[in-house]
C-alpha positions as CSV (number, residue, x, y, z in Angstrom):
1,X,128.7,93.1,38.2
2,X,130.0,96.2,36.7
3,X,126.9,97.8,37.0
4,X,127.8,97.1,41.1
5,X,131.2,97.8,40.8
6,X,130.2,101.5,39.3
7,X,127.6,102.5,41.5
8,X,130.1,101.5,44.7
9,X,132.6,104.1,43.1
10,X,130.1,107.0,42.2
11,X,128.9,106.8,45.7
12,X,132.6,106.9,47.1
13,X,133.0,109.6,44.8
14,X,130.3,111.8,46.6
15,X,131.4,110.3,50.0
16,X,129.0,107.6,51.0
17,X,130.2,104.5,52.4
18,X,129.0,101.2,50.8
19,X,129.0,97.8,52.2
20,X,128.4,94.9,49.9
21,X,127.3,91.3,50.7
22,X,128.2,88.8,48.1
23,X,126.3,85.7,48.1
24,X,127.4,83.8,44.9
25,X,128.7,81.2,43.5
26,X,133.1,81.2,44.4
27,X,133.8,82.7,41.0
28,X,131.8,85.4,40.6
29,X,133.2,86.8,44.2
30,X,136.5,86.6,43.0
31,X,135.7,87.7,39.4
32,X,133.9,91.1,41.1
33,X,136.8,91.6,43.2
34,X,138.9,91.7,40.4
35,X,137.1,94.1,38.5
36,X,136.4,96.3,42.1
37,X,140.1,96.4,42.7
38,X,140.9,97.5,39.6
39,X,138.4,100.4,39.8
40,X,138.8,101.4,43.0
41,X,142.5,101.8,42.3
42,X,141.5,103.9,38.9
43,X,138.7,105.7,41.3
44,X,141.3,106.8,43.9
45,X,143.9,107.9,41.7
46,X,141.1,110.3,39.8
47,X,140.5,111.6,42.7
48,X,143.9,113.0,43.5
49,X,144.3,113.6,40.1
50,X,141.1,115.4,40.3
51,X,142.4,117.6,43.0
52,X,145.7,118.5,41.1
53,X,143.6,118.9,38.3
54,X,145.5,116.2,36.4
55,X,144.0,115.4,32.8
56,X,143.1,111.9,32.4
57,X,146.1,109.9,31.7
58,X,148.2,110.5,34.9
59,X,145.9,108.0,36.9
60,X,149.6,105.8,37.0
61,X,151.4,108.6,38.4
62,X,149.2,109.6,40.7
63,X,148.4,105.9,42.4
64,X,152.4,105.8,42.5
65,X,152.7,108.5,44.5
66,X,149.8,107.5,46.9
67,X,151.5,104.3,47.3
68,X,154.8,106.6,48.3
69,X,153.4,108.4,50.7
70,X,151.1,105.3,52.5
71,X,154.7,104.0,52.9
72,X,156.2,107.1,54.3
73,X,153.2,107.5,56.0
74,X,153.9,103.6,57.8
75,X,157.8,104.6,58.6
76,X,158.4,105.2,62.4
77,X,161.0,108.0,61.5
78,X,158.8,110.0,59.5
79,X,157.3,113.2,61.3
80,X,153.8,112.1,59.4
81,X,153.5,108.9,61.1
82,X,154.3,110.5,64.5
83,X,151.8,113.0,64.2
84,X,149.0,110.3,63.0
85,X,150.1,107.7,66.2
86,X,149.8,111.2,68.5
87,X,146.5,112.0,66.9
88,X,144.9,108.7,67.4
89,X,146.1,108.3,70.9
90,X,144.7,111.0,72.2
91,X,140.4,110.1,72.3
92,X,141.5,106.9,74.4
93,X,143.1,109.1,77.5
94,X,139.1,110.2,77.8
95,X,137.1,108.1,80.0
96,X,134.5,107.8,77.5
97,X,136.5,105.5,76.1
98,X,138.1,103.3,79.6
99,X,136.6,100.3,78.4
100,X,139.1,100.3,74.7
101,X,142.2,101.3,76.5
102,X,143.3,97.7,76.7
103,X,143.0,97.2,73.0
104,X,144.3,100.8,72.9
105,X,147.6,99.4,70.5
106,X,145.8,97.5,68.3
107,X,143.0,100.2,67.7
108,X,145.9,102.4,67.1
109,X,147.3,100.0,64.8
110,X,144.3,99.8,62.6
111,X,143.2,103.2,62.4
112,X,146.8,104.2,61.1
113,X,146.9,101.9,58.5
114,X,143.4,103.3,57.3
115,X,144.6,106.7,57.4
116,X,147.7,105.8,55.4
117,X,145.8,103.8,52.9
118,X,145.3,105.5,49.2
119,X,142.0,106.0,49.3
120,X,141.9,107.6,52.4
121,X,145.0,109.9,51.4
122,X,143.0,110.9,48.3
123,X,140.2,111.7,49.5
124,X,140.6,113.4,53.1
125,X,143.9,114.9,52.6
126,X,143.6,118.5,51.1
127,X,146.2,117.3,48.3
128,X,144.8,120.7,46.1
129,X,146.6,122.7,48.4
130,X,150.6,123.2,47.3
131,X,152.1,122.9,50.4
132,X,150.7,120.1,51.3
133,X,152.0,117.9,48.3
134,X,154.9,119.7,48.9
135,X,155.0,118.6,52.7
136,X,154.2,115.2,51.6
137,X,156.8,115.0,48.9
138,X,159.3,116.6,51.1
139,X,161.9,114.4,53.0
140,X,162.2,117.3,55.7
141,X,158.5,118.0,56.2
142,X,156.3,119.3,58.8
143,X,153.1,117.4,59.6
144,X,151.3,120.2,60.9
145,X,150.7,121.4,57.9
146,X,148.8,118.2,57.1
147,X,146.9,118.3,60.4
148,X,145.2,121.3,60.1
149,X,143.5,120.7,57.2
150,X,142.5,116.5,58.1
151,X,139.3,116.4,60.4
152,X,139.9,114.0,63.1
153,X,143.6,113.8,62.4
């Protein structure tokens, strides 16, 4: 299982996506999440530690943080999550897309709470560039700053 667990992470790491299928016995599902959640968590806080080129140690700190700013990230009165909402809107006013506009909200809905999810924060969010974490950390921010360096956001 670790062997499973590590390979999923290294190829996070250089930006594939994985899908695994689990077809064991109930334990050993729930035994490999354990051990994935664990290491994702560790994997994703690298990563932005990686990025403010944190020595190892500050993993803690830096999945902390993450957690901070998925929450600001989910509050209606931050500029952040106004910007995300806005951003997401916009592909469903094409009529390539008519046929979603009724699940338009819930589409929304889901997208946001993968952008404001660690993982995603670490590792799409330029969080090497200063005024970024600065904007993020900032209670008066300016999401702008964020949007130009997201693709797709």
């Amino acid at each position: 299982m670790r062997a499973v667990v590590d390979q999923t992470i290294r190829l996070w790491r250089k930006g594939e996506k994985v899908l695994l299928f689990l077809f064991f016995i109930e334990r050993r599902p729930r035994r490999l999440g354990i051990t994935f959640d664990a290491k994702w968590n560790n994997a994703t806080a690298r990563l932005a530690c990686d990025k403010w080129v944190l020595a190892p140690g500050h993993e803690k700190e830096a999945h902390d943080w993450l957690q901070r700013i998925g929450r600001r990230l989910a509050d209606e009165k931050s500029p952040f999550h106004n910007e995300i909402i806005s951003q997401l809107r916009k592909p469903f006013e094409s009529t390539e897309l008519t046929i979603l506009r009724s699940r338009k909200d819930q589409l929304v809905d889901m997208l946001a709470a993968y952008v404001r999810s660690p993982s995603f924060v670490a590792r799409y969010l330029p969080l090497d560039v200063p005024q970024v974490r600065e904007a993020l950390s900032s209670r008066q921010s300016n999401p702008s700053v964020i949007q130009a360096g997201v693709p797709g956001v």
